[in-house]
C-alpha positions, 0 to 999 in steps of 0.5 A: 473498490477502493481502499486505504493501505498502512504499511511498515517499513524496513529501517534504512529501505524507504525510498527503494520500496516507495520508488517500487510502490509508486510505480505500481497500478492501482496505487494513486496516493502515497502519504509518509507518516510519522507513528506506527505506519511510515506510508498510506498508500490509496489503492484502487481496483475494478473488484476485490479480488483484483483489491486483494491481488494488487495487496497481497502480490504487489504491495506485500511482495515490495523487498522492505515492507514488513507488515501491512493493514487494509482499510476498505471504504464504502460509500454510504 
């Protein structure tokens, strides 16, 4: 499963949180932005379970990231 990540940053954190975010598995890509979302991460897992897991314990668990959107890909 793959899937694109939008996250919100705390003001005055980013480089503590992207340091955490870029060491942990499953994340290949982390892209700054500049708009609503700070950071795009790529996140990748065998199943949706392990997707879901790697979001809501390991992303969303980062001290500084307040809000997060998951875009799934599929392949047509």
């Amino acid at each position: 499963m793959k899937a694109f990540v939008l996250c919100k940053l705390s003001s005055g954190v980013e480089q503590k949180a992207l340091t955490k975010i870029r060491g942990i598995k499953g994340i290949h890509d982390v892209h700054l932005t500049f708009g609503h979302w700070d950071v795009i991460l790529a996140a990748e897992a065998d199943t949706m379970d392990k997707l879901s897991n790697l979001i809501v314990r390991e992303i969303r668990s980062v001290p500084g990231v307040q809000d997060t959107e998951t875009l799934v890909t599929t392949n047509l």
